[in-house]
GUVEX-568457 format. One line per field, with one value per residue (C-alpha): residue number from 1; y, x, z. Coordinates in steps of 0.5 Angstrom, whole numbers, plus 500, padded with zeros to 3 digits. Example, Ala and Ser with C-alpha at 12.3 -4.5 7.8 and 13.67 -1.06 7.14 Angstrom:
BEGIN
seq = c(1:2)
v = c(491:498)
u = c(525:527)
w = c(516:514)
END
This chain:
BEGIN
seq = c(1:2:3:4:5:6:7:8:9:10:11:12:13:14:15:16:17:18:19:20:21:22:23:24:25:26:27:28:29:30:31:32:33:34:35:36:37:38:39:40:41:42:43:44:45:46:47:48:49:50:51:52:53:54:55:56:57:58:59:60:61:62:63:64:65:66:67:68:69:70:71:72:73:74:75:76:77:78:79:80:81:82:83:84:85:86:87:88:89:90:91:92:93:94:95:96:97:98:99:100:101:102:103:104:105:106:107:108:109:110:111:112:113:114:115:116:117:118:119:120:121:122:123:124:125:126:127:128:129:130:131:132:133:134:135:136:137:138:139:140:141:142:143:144:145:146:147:148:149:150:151:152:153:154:155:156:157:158:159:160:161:162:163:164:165:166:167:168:169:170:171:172:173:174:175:176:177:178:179:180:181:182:183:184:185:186:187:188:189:190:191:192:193:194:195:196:197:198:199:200:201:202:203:204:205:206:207:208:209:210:211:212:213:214:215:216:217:218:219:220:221:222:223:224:225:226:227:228:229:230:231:232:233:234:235:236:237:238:239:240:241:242:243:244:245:246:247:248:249:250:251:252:253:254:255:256:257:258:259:260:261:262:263:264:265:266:267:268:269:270:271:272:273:274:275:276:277:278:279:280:281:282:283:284:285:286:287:288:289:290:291:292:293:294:295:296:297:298:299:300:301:302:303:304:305:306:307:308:309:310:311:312:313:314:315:316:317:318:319:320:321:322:323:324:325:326:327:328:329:330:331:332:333:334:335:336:337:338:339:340:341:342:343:344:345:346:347:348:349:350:351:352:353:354:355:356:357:358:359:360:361:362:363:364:365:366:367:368:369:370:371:372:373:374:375:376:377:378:379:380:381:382:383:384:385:386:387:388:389:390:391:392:393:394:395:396:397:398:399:400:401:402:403:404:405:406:407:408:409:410:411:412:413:414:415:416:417:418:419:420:421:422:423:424:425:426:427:428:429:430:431:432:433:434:435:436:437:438:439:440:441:442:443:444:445:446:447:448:449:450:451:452:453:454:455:456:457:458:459:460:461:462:463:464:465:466:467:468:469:470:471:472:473:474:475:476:477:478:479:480:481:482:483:484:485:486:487:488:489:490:491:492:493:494:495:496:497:498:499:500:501:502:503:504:505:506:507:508:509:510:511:512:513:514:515:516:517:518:519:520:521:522:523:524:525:526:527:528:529:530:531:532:533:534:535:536:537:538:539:540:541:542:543:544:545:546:547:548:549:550:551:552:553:554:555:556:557:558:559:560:561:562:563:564:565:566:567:568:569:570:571:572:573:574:575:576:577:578:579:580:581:582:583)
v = c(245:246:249:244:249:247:240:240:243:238:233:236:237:230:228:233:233:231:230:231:229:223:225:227:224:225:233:233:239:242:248:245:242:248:252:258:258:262:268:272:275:280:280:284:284:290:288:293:291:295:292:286:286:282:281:276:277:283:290:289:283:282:277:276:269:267:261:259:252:250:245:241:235:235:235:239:243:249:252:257:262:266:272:276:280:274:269:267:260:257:251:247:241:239:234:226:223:221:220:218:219:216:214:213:206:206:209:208:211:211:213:213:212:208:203:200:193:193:194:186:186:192:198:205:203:207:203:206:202:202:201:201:201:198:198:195:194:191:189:192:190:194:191:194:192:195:196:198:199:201:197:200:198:198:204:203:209:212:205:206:198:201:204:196:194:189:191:189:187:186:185:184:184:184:182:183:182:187:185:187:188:182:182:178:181:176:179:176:180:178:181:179:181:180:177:179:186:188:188:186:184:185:179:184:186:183:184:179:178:176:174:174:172:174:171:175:173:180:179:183:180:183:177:179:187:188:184:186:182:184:180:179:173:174:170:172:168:171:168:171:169:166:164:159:152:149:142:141:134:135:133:139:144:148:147:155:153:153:160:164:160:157:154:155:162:161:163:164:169:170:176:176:180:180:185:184:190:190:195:197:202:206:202:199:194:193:187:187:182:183:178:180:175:176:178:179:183:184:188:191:196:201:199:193:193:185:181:184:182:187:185:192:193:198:200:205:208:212:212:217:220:220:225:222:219:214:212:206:204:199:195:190:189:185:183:177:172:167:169:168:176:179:183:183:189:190:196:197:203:205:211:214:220:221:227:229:235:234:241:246:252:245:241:237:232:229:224:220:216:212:209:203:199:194:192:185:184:175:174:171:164:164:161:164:171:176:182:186:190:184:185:191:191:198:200:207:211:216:218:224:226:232:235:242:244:250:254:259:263:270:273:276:283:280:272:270:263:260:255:252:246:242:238:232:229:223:221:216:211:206:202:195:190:192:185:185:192:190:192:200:199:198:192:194:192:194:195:201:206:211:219:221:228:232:238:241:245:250:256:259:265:268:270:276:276:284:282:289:291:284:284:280:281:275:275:268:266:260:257:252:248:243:238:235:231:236:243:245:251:256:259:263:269:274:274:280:279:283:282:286:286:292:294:290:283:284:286:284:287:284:287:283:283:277:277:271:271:265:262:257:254:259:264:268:266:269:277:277:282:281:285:284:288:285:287:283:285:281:286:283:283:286:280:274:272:277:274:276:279:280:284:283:286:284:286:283:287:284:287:282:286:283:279:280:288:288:286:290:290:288:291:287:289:284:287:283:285:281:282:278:276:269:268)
u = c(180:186:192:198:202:197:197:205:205:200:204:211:207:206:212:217:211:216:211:204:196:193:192:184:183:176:177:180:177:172:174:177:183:188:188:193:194:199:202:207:209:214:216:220:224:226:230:233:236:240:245:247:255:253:246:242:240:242:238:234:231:227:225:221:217:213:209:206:202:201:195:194:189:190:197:200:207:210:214:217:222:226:229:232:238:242:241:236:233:229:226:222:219:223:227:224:219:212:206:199:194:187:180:173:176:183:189:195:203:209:216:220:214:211:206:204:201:201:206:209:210:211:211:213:219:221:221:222:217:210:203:196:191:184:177:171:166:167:174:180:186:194:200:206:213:220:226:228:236:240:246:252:259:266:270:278:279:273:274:265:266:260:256:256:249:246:240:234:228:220:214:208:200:194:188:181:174:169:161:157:162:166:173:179:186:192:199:204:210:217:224:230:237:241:247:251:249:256:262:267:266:272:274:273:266:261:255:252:245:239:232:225:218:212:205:200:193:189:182:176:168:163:161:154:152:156:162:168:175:180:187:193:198:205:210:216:222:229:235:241:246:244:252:251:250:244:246:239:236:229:226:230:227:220:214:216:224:225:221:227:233:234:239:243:242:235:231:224:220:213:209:201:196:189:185:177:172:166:162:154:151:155:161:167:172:179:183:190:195:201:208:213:218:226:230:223:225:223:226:219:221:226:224:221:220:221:223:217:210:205:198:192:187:182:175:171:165:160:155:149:146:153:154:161:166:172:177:183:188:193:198:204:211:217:222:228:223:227:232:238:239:243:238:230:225:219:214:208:203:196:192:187:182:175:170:164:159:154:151:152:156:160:166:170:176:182:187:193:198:204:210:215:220:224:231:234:241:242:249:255:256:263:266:273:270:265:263:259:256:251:247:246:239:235:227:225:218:214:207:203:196:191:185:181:175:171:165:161:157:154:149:147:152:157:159:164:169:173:178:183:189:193:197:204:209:213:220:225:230:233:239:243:241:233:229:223:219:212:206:207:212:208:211:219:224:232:237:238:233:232:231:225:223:217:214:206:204:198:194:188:184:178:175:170:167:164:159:157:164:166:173:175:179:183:187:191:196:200:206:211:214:220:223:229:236:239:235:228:225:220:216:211:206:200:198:193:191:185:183:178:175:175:173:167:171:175:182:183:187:192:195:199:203:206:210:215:219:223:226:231:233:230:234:231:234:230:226:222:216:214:210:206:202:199:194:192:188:184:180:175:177:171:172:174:177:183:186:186:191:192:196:199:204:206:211:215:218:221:225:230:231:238:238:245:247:254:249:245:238:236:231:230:224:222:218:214:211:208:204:201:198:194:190)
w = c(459:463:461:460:464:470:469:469:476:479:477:479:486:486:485:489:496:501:508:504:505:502:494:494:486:486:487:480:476:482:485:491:487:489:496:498:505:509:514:516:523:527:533:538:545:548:554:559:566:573:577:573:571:565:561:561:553:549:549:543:538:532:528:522:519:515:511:504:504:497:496:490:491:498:497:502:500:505:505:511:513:519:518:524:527:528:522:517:515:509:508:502:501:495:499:499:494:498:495:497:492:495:492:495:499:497:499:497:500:494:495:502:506:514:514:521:522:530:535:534:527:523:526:523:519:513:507:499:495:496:500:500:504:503:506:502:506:513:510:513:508:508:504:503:500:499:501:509:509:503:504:505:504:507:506:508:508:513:517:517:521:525:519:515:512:508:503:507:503:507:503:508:508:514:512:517:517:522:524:530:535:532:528:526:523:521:519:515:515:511:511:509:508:501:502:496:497:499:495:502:508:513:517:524:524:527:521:519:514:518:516:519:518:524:524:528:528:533:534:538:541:544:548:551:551:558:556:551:549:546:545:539:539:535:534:531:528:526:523:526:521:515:513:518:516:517:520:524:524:521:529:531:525:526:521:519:519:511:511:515:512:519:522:529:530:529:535:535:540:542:545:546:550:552:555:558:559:563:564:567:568:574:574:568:569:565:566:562:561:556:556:551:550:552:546:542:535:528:522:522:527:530:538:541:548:551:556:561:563:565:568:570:573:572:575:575:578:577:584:587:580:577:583:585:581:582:577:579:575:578:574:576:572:571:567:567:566:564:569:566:567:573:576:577:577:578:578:581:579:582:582:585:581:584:583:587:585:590:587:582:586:590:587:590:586:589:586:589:586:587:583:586:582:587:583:587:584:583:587:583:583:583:589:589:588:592:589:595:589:588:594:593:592:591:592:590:591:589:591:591:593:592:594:591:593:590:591:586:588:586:581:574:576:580:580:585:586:592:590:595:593:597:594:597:594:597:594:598:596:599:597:599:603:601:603:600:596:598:594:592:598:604:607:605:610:610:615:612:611:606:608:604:601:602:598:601:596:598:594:596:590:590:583:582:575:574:569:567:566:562:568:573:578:582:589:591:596:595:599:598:603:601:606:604:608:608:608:608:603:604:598:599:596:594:586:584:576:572:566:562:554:550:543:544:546:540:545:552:557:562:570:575:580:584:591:592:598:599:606:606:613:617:612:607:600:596:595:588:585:579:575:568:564:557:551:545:539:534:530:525:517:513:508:512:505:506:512:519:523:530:535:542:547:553:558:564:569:575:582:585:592:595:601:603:604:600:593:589:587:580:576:568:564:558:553:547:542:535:529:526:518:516:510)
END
């Protein structure tokens, strides 16, 4: 029999456990009922420099950290610190109450805790009350209830007009069933907020108590063995002001209007998706729609997207014995869909992703994408007044592309790589009298056209693999080419690295050197070499049950050469060291 000492702890560790694991009820008794985890490391950082009148960090840092996780039933409780020449720091769960105690098929969340439905009703609020969540069989049920808000009241003397709430109260439940590719899910969610919750409510605030109630119903289908649907469908009904008078007409009044405190201020939103994948053998296919009502809320939620309608396009193919592989994905966005707004943006997106093996020594991938948004302001309609601003329309686009091919060869002593990389990017922007942004901007016409900016990048390496040595050595080169309005940039550089295992691959070590030299309008701007040396070393504990410790320096040099005769060269070294201790 367990003491009572042991079983007083476990119940205080229940109780205190501030973020936690779900309570494992069926460990209670077993050896597993109680677990210690944890480590401790140390770190340094040694900095020396030459030709700096003011360093870029001070000469010599330590610092030590440590963890200690408690484990009771899979409740999680850690505790952690930081000590070093420049403060200290400790933390330790004992903060807010949460627990989630959970038995075969039942879960349950108790305290301050979240709970999430679906993206329209509840999603991630933080409530004190508590949730449980049930899976027997092929059912899926949530419920939760509690409180959202705490209410707040006025206080004169810190004038806390902004700060102002309501007691918010929601209670909510999702049921769904799931057999054989089909499945059904209805949401019910409800929150209110409590009118005589606050003692004053001063005349100057705008704080009003609201009330809420969404219906959600999302299902999915496996129409045939190639075929597959998913869609939901939200609707959300908000009181804005349930002070307000009801002085509808029963003609004028939803079915649901008694459920919401309905009145004038009760508008109602819609939000619903839907989504068809096909796929074969050697191609897929999506096919998604989303509309999001203007102004669609609930008081389930911190955020909600609204007013935007998306539509994608996604296939994928996979051809010539899978040898060759493509992957689209396009969609198109808008907002204002009521168009009641001042200005309309829309938003296309594609991109391009592509693989071609067609042997084991070759590969060859490329990718393109591109994003175009077209903003078109709504004129005044004012007649006695022009604003020349609301002509102003803007389109910008970004594109990039890339290319890499790679090439192995080699034998069982020696194994050899080429890889060379191309890659472009594409920026412009264009404002004011823009008349059309086209798809992904191919037909954008203004009488004002934009300066675009172009990046090339290029790096070619070679890797040579010393198996009998367990080393590699790699060379490479790259170069940087910006073109911007107003100046263009030039980087470029040879990189050397070896790396090689030591101790019977229980320690690797690291050499590397790196040359940058940059030109700036036909003027060198930059004149770097760099140089870095690291060494890590894990050895293998006796007993795996005391911990495992490890080991790792690196270092860091770096000689800036000056480009101009009256300033100095720069020399700084970085030196890191850190151990480190788990169990």
């Amino acid at each position: 029999m367990r003491s009572y000492g042991s079983i007083l702890f476990v119940l205080l560790a229940l109780f205190f456990a501030e973020k936690t694991y779900g309570q494992n009820l069926e460990k209670i008794g077993s050896d597993e009922m109680f677990n210690v985890k944890g480590g401790v490391s140390f770190n340094t950082i040694t900095y020396f420099q030459n030709g700096l009148t003011s360093p870029s960090r001070e000469p010599f840092t330590w610092f030590a950290s440590g963890n200690l996780t408690l484990s009771v039933l899979d409740v999680a409780l850690p505790f952690t610190f930081t000590y070093s020449n420049q403060g200290s720091k400790y933390t330790q769960p004992f903060n807010r109450t949460a627990l989630h105690p959970s038995y075969k098929w039942v879960k349950s969340h108790i305290g301050v805790v979240s709970m999430n439905f679906s993206p329209y009703t509840l999603s991630g609020h933080l409530f004190l009350g508590a949730g449980v969540e049930m899976t027997p069989g092929k059912w899926n049920i949530k419920v939760m209830a509690g409180r959202l808000i705490k209410a707040i009241d006025y206080d004169p003397i810190d004038d806390n007009l902004n700060e102002i709430v309501f007691n918010r109260f929601a209670y909510g439940i999702k049921a769904g069933y799931e057999n054989k590719g089909y499945g059904i899910n209805a949401t019910l969610f409800k929150s209110n907020d409590n009118q005589n919750s606050l003692n004053f409510i001063p005349p100057n605030t705008n704080i009003k108590p609201q009330d809420n109630l969404v219906m959600s119903i999302d299902g999915k289908a496996k129409l045939s063995a190639s075929f597959y649907l998913t869609a939901e469908y939200a609707l959300s009904a908000l009181t804005q002001n349930t002070f307000a008078i009801n002085d509808l007409s029963e003609d004028n009044q939803s079915p649901i209007h008694s459920l919401v405190k309905g009145n004038e201020t009760t508008d109602y939103f819609q939000a619903y998706n839907a989504a068809l994948n096909y796929s074969l053998k050697f191609m897929k296919i999506a096919l998604k729609y989303e509309h999001i009502d203007p102004g669609y809320k609930t008081l389930g939620g911190y955020y909600f997207n609204n007013d935007l309608e998306n539509y994608t396009l996604a296939p994928s193919f996979s051809l010539f014995k899978k040898k060759l592989n493509v992957a689209i994905n396009t969609g198109y966005q808008r907002n204002n869909l009521s168009s009641e707004e001042s200005a309309t943006t829309s938003r296309w997106v594609g991109s391009l992703n592509t693989t071609y093996v067609p042997s084991k020594r070759v590969v060859l991938t490329g990718t393109y994408s591109n994003f175009s948004t077209f903003t078109q302001s709504r004129p005044t309609t004012d007649p006695f007044y022009f604003n020349g601003a609301d002509t102003l329309n803007f389109f910008q686009l970004t594109q990039s592309a890339s290319g890499m091919i790679s090439y192995n060869f080699g034998g069982d002593s020696l194994k050899s790589a080429i890889q060379l990389l191309y890659n472009y990017q594409e920026s412009t922007s264009l404002n004011g009298d823009v008349n059309s942004s086209g798809a992904f901007g191919l037909n954008v016409t203004s009488e004002s056209p934009g300066i675009p900016t172009h990046v090339h990048l290029v790096n070619l390496g070679y890797t040579a693999q010393l198996i009998p040595m367990k080393a590699a050595v790699t060379v490479a080169g790259n170069v940087n080419r910006s073109i911007l309005p107003n100046f263009v940039t030039t980087f470029f550089g040879p990189t050397l690295n070896f790396q090689k295992s030591l101790l019977d691959q229980k320690a690797s070590l690291s050499l590397g050197s790196t040359y940058n030299r940059q030109i700036r309008n036909d003027a060198l701007s930059s004149n770097i070499l760099n140089h870095r040396v690291s060494f890590n070393f894990t050895p293998k504990p006796a007993n795996e049950k005391l911990g495992q410790m490890s080991l790792s320096a690196n270092a860091n040099l770096m000689q800036r050469f000056a480009v101009d005769p009256s300033l100095l060269n720069v020399t700084e070294m970085n030196v890191f060291i850190n151990l480190n201790y788990s169990f």
